[in-house]
VOBABA-790255 format. One record per residue (C-alpha): residue number from 1; chain; x, y, z. Coordinates in Angstrom, 1 decimal. Example, Ala and Ser with C-alpha at 12.3 -4.5 7.8 and 13.67 -1.06 7.14 Angstrom:
1;A;12.3;-4.5;7.8 .
2;A;13.7;-1.1;7.1 .
END
This chain:
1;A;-46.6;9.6;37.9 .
2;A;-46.7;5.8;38.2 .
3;A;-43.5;5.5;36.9 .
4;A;-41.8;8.8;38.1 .
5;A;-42.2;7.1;41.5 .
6;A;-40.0;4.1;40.4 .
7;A;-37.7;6.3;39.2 .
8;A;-37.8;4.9;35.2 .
9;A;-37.4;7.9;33.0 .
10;A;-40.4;7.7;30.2 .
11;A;-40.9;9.5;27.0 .
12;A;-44.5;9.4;24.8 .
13;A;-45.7;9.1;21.9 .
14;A;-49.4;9.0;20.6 .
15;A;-49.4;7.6;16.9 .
16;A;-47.3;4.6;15.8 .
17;A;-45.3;6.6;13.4 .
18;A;-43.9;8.7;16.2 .
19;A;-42.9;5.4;18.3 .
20;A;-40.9;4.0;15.2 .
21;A;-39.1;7.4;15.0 .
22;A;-38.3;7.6;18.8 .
23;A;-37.0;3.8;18.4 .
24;A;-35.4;5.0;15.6 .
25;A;-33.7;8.1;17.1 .
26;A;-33.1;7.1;21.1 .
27;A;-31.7;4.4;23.0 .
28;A;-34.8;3.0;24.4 .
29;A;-34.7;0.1;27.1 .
30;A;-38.2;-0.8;27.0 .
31;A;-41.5;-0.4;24.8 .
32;A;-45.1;-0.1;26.4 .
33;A;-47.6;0.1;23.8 .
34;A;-51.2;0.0;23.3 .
35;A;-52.6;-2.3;20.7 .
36;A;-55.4;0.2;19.3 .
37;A;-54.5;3.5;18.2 .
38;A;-56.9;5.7;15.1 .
39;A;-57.8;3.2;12.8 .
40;A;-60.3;1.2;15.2 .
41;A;-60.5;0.3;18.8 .
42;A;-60.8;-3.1;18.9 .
43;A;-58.9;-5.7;16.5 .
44;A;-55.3;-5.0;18.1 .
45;A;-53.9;-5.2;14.1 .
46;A;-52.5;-1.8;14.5 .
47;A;-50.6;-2.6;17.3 .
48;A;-49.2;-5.6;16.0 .
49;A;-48.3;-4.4;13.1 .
50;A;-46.2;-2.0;15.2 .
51;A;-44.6;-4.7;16.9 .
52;A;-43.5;-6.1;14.0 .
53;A;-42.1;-3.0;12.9 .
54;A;-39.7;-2.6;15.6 .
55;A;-38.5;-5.3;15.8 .
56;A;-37.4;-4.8;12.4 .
57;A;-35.6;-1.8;13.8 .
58;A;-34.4;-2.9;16.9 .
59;A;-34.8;-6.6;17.5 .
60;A;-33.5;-7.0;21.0 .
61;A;-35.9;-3.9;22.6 .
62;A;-38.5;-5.8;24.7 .
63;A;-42.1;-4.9;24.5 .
64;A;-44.8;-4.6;26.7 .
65;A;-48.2;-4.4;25.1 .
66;A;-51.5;-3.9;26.7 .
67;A;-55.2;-3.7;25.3 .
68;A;-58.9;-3.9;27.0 .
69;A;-59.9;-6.1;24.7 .
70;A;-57.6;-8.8;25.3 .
71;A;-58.2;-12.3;23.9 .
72;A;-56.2;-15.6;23.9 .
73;A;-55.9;-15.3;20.4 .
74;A;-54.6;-11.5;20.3 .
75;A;-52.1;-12.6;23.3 .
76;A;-50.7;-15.4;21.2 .
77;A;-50.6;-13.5;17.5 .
78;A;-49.0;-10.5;19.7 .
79;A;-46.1;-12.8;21.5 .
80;A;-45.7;-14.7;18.1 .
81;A;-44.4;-10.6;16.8 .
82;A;-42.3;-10.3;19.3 .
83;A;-44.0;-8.8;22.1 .
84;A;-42.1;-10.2;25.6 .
85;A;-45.5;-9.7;27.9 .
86;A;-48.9;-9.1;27.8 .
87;A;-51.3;-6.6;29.9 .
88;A;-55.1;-6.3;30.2 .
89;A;-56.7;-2.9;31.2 .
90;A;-57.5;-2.0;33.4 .
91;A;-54.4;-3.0;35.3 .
92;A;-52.9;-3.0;38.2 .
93;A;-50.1;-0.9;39.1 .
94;A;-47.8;-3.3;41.1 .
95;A;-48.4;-5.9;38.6 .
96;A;-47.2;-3.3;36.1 .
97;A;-44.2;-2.3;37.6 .
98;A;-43.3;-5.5;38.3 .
99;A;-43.6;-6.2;34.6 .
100;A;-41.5;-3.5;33.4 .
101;A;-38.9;-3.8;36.1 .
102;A;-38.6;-7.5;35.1 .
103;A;-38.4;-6.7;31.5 .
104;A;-35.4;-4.0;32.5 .
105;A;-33.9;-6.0;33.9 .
106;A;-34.0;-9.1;31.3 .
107;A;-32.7;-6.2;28.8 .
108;A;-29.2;-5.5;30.7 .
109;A;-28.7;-9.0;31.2 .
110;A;-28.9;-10.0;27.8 .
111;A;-27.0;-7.2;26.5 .
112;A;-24.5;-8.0;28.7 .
113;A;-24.7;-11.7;27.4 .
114;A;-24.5;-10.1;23.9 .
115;A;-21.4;-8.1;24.7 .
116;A;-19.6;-10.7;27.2 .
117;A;-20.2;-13.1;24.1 .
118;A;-18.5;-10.4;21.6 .
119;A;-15.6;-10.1;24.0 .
120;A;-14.7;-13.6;24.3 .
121;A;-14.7;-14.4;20.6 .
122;A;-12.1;-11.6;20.4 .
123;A;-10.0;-12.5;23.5 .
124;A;-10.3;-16.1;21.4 .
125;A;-8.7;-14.2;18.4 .
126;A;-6.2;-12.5;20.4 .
127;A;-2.8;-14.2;20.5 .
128;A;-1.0;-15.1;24.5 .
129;A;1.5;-11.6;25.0 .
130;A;4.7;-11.9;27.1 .
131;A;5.3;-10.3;30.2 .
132;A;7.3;-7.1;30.6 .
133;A;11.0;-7.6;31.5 .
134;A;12.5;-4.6;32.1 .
135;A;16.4;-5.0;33.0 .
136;A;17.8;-3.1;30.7 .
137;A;18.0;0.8;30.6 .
138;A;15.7;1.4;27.9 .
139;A;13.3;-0.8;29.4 .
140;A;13.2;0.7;32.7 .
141;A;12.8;4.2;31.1 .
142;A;10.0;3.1;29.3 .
143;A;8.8;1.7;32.7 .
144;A;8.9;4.9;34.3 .
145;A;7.0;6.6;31.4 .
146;A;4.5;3.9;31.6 .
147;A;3.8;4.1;35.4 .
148;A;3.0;8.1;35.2 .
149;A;0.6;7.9;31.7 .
150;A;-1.1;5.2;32.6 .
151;A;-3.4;6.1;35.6 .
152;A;-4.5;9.5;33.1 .
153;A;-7.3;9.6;30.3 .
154;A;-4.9;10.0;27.7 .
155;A;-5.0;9.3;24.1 .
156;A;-1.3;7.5;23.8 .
157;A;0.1;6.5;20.7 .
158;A;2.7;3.7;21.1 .
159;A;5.6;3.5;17.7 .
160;A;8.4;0.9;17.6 .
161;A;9.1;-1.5;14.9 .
162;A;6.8;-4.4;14.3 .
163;A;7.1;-7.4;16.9 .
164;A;8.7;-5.1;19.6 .
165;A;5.2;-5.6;21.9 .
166;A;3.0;-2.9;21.0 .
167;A;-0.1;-4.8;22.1 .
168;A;0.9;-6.2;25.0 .
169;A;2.1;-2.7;26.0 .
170;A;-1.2;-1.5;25.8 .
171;A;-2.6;-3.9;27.5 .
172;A;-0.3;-2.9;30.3 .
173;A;-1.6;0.5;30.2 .
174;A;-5.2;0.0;30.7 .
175;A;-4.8;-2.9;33.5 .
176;A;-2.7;0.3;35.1 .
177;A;-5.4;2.3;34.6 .
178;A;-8.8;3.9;36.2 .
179;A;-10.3;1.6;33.2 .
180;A;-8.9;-1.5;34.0 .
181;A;-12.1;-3.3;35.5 .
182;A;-13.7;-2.6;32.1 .
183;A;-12.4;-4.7;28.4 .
184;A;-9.9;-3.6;26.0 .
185;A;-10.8;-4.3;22.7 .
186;A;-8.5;-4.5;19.8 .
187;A;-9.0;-3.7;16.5 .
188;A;-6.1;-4.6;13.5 .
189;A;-6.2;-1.2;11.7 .
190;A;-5.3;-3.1;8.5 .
191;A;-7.0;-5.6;8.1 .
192;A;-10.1;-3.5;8.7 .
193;A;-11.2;-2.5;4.6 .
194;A;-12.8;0.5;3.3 .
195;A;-15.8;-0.7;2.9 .
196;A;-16.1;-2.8;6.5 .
197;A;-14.9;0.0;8.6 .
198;A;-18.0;1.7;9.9 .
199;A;-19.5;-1.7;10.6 .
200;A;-16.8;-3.0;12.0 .
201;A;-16.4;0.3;14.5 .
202;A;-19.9;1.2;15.0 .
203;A;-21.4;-1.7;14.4 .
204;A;-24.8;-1.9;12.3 .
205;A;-28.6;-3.0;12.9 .
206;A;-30.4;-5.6;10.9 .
207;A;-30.7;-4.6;7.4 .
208;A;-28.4;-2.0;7.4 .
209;A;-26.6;-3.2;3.7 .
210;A;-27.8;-6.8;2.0 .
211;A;-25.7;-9.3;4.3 .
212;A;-26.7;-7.8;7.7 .
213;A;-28.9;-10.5;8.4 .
214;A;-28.5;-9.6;12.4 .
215;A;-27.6;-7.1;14.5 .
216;A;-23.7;-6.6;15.4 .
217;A;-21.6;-5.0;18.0 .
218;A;-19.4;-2.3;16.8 .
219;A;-15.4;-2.2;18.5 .
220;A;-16.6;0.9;20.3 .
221;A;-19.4;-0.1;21.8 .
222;A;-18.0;-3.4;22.9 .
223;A;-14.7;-0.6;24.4 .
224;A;-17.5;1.2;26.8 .
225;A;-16.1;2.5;30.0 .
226;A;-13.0;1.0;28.8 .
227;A;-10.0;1.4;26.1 .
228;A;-10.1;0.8;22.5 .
229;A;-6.8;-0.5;20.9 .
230;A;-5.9;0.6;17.5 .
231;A;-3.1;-1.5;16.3 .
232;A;-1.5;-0.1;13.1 .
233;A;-3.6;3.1;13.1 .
234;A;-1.7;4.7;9.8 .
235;A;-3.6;1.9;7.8 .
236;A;-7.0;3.6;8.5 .
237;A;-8.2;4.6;5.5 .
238;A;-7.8;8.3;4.2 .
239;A;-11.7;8.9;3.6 .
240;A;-12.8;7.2;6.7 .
241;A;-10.5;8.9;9.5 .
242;A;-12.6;11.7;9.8 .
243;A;-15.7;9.4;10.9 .
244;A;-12.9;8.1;13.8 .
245;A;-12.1;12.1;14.6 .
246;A;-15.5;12.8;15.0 .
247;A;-15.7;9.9;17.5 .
248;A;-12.8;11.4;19.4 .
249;A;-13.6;15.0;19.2 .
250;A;-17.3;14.6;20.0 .
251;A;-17.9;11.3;22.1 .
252;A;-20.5;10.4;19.7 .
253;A;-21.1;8.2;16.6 .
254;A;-24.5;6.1;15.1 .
255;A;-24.2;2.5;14.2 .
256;A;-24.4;1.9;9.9 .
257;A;-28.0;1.8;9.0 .
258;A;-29.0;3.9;12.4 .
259;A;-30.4;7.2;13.3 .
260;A;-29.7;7.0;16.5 .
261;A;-26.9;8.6;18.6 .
262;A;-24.7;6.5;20.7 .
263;A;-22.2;8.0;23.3 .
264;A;-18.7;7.1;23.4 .
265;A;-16.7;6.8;26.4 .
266;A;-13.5;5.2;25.9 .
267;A;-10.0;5.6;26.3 .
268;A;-7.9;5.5;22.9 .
269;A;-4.5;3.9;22.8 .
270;A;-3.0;3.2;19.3 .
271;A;-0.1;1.9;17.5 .
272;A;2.3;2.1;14.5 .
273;A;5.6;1.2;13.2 .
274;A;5.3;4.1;10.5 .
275;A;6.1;7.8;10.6 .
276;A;2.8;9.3;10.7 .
277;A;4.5;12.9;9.9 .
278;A;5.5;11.8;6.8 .
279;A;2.3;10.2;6.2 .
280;A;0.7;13.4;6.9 .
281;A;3.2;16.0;5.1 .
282;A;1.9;13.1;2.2 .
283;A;-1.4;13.5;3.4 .
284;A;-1.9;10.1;3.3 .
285;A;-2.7;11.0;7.1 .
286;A;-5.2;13.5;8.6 .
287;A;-3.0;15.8;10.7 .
288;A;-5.7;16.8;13.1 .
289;A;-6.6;13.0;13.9 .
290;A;-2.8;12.7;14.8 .
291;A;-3.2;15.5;17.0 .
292;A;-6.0;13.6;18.5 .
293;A;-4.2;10.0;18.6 .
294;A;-0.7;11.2;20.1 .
295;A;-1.6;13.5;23.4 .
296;A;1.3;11.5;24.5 .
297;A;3.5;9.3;22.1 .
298;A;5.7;6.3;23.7 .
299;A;8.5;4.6;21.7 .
300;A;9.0;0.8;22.6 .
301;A;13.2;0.3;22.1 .
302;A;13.6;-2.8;19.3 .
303;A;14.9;-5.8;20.6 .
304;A;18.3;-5.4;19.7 .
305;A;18.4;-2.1;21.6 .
306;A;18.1;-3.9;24.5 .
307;A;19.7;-7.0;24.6 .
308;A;20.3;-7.0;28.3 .
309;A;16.5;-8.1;28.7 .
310;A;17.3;-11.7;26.2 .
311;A;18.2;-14.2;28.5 .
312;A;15.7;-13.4;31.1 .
313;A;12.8;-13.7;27.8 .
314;A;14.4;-16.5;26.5 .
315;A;13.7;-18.2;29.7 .
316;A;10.5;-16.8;30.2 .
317;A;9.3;-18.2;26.7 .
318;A;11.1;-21.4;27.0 .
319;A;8.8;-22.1;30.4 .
320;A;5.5;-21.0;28.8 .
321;A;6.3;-23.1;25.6 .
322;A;7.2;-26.0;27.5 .
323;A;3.9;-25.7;29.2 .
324;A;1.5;-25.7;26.1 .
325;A;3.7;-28.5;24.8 .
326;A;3.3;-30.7;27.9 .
327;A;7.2;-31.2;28.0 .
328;A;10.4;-30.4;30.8 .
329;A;11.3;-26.2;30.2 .
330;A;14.3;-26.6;27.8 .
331;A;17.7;-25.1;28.2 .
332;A;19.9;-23.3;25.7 .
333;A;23.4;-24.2;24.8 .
334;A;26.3;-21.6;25.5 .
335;A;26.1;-21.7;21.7 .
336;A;22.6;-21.5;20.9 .
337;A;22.5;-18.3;23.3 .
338;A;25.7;-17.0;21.6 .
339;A;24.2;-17.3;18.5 .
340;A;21.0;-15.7;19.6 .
341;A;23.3;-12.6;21.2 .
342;A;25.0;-12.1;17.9 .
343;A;21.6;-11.8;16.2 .
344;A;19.7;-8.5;15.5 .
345;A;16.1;-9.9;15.8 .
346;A;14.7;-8.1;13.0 .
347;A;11.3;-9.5;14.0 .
348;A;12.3;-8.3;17.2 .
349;A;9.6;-9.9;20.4 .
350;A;7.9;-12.0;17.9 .
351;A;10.8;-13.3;16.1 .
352;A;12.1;-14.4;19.1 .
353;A;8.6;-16.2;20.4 .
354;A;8.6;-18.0;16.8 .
355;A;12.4;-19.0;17.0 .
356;A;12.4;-20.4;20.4 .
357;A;9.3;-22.5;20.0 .
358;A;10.0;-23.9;16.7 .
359;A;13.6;-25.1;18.1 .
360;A;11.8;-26.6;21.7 .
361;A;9.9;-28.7;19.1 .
362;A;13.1;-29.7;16.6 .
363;A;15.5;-30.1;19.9 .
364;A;16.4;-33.9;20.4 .
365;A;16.9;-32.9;24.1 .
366;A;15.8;-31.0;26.7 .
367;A;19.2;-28.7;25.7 .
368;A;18.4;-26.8;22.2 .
369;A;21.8;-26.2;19.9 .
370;A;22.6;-23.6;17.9 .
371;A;21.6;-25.3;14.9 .
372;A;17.9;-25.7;16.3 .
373;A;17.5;-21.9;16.1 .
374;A;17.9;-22.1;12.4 .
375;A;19.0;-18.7;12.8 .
376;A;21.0;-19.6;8.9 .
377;A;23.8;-17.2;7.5 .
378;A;21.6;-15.5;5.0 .
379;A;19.4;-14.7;7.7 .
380;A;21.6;-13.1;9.9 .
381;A;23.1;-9.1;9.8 .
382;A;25.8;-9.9;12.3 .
383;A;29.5;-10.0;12.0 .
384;A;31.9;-12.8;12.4 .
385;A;31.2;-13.9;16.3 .
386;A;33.9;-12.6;18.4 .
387;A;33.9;-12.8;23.0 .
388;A;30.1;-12.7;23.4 .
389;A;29.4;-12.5;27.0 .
390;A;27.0;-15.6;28.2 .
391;A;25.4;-13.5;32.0 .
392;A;22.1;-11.1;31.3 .
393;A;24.4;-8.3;31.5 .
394;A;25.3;-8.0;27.8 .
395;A;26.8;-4.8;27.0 .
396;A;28.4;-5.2;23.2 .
397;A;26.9;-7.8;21.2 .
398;A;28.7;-6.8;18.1 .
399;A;25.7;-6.6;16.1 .
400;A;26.3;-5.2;12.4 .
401;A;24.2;-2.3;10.4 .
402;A;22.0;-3.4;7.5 .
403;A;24.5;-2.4;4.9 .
404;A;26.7;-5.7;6.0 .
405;A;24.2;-8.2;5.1 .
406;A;25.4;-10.9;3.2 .
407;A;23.7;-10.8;-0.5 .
408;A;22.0;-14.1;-1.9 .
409;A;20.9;-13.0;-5.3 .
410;A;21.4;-17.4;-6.1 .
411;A;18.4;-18.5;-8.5 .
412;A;15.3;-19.6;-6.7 .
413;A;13.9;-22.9;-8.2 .
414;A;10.3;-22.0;-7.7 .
415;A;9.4;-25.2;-9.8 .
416;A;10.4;-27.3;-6.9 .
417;A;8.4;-25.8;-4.0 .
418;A;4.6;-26.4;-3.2 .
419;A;1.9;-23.3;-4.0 .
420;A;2.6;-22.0;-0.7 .
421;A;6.5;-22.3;-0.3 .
422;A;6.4;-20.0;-3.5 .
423;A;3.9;-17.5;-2.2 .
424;A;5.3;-17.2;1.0 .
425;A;8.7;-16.9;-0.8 .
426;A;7.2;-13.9;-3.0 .
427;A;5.9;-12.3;0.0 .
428;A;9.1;-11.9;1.8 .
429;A;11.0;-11.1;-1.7 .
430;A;8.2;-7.9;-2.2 .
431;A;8.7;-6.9;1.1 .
432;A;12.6;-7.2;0.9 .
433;A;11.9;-4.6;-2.4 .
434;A;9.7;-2.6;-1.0 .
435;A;12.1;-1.9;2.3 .
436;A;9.8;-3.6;4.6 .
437;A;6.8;-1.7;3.7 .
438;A;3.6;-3.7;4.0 .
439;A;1.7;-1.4;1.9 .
440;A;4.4;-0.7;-0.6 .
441;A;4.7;-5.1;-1.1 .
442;A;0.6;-5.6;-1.4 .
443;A;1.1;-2.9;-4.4 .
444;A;4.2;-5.2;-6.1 .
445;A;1.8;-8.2;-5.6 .
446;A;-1.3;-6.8;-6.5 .
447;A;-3.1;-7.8;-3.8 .
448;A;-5.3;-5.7;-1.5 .
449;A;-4.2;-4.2;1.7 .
450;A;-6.1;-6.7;3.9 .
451;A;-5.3;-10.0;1.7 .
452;A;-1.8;-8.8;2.2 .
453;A;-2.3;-9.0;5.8 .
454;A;-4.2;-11.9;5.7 .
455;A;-1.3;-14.1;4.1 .
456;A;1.4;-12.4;6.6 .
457;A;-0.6;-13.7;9.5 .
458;A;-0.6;-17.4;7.8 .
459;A;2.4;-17.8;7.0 .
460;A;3.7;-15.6;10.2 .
461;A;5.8;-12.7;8.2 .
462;A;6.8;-9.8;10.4 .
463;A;8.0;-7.1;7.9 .
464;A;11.3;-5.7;8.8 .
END
């Protein structure tokens, strides 16, 4: 009755065995527990042993204990296990509820701390996005889409080729949203392994496999009340999709090494640059967790589709670069942006970011030449540059198809570069062979899927 009044929601439990299976099994905030139970009714070892026993299970649950036979000693020995307070019978009900409230409270806070703490070290992680420039028709179509999805609950999966600005359009979406005062956390689909996966996504408790020496987070959790990013969703792996459907399907999941039920109330958007109805007609893709993933699917045009939008991002990156780089916001040559024009910005977004920081750096002045792009022959898909219009409003930029690129089958003197000139040169030879598919090039190197992904982050690959 005590604590009906206060309004704190209580459940029992009269042996110790039936507390470890309720801490086991429910999401408990607080723990009040007696110190003397069947075995005798005044040493208190009972009830420490139970202490210490939780906090095997859950370390972060406070505890409450009370006894009338309370000594120094048995206060100390008690708060030394783990217990956060200590209470002599009989008690007194305000000094009670003042206990457990503060204790409540504590909790929330500190779980907070934990998750706040879990956030920042992947906002840390998380690499600056560029805003959304939207002058060209395939932009402001997208635009439109955008503006009616975003304020709905849906599952939305995002396609478009890699470095067109998948993440940062998701991170669009939910600071559109109902969501937006909540996180958005990402997770990099391919770099997550078989065997990290429910860890990772559900997080695990102390114990849960030989290295979890604490407890951990999980990427769902941490996405409560908010949305959960999935980037490059078709490298989940096959035997582990279901675990994410039943996450989807029935708001639920339990963290590794956990009996106990966790709700999951999220929005999902993910993304991909493959065809996930080929994956699945190859069932290397469940086709009921694509029903799940795509309620609504959004395409983001590649770069070269909408070249209207390149001056106004080129100036937009050349002003943030020249920012981190402490220097005056350099300008571009008629040639340098002729040259960029007549590119097809296979990397698309990200190419771009990379090209125009690296040539703020090599430029001699604040004007970067065409030669500072380094955009070289053999890199290039384009034609021989004819009238290429120099105003945002680029209509015909006279890019060529694939089947135009120059060849450069000249021998490679691998004896001349260092260990990492030659990997990197592998790397981007395996993907060349394997038409741009990441997976396909880890196979030709023998490598994993997430070492592969590992070494295209270092060495800052985007496969075509």
């Amino acid at each position: 009755m005590l604590f009906k009044n206060a309004a704190i929601d209580t459940v029992s439990a009269d042996t110790p065995e039936k507390v470890l299976t309720l801490v086991k099994q429910r999401q408990l905030k607080l723990a009040l527990l007696d110190l003397n139970y069947h075995k005798d009714t005044t040493s208190g070892m009972e009830g420490l042993e139970l202490i210490s026993k939780i906090k095997e299970i859950d370390n972060h649950l406070p505890i409450v204990v009370m006894t009338g036979w309370g000594t120094i000693q048995l206060a100390v020995e008690a708060i030394q296990r783990g217990a956060n307070d200590f209470v002599e019978k009989p008690w007194d009900n305000n000094r009670l509820l003042a206990i457990i409230k503060n204790q409540l409270q504590l909790y929330e806070s500190r779980k907070r701390e934990r998750k706040l703490e879990a956030e920042n070290t992947l906002l840390k992680q998380a690499q600056s996005q560029p805003v959304t420039i939207t002058l060209s028709p395939a932009m402001r179509q997208l635009n439109d889409i955008i503006m009616r999805v975003a304020p709905t609950d849906l599952n939305i999966l995002i396609t478009g080729e890699n470095g067109t600005g998948k993440s940062m359009l998701a991170r669009q979406i939910h600071q559109l949203s109902k969501r937006k005062d909540s996180a958005i956390i990402s997770v990099n689909m391919g770099a997550v392994s078989d065997s990290t996966f429910e860890s990772e996504m559900f997080g695990h408790v102390k114990g849960a496999y030989t290295d979890a020496k604490s407890e951990r987070i999980g990427r769902i959790e941490l996405a409560e009340g908010g949305t959960l990013f999935l980037d490059e969703i078709a490298n989940t792996p096959l035997n582990q999709q279901a675990k994410l459907l039943h996450v989807l399907e029935e708001r639920e999941y339990e963290p590794l090494g956990s009996s106990r039920t966790q709700t999951a109330d999220i929005r999902l958007i993910s993304a991909t640059n493959a065809n996930l109805d080929t994956m699945v007609s190859n069932r290397e893709f469940r086709q009921d967790l694509l029903f799940r993933v795509n309620s609504t699917t959004i395409r983001i045009p590649a770069l070269r589709e909408r070249m209207e939008d390149l001056p106004a991002l080129t100036d937009h990156f050349l002003f943030n670069i020249a920012k981190r780089f402490e220097h005056p916001p350099r300008k571009l040559s008629t040639e340098a942006l002729q040259s960029m024009l007549r590119y097809p910005w296979p990397g698309n977004i990200r190419e771009l970011h990379h090209v125009l920081e690296r040539a703020s750096v090599l430029a001699r002045s604040d004007e970067i030449q065409a030669e500072d792009l380094q955009l070289t022959p053999q890199d290039r898909y384009f034609k021989s540059p004819e009238a290429i219009p120099t105003s945002s409003n680029v209509t015909n930029t006279n890019i060529a198809t694939p089947e135009n690129e120059p060849t450069a089958d000249s021998a490679v003197d691998l004896q001349g570069m260092t260990l990492e000139q030659a990997e990197q040169y592998l790397i981007e030879q395996a993907l060349k062979n394997a038409d741009g598919s990441a997976l396909a090039a880890a196979k030709i190197l023998g490598l994993s899927r997430s070492s592969f992904y590992r070494r295209l982050e270092k060495y800052g690959i985007t496969p075509p």
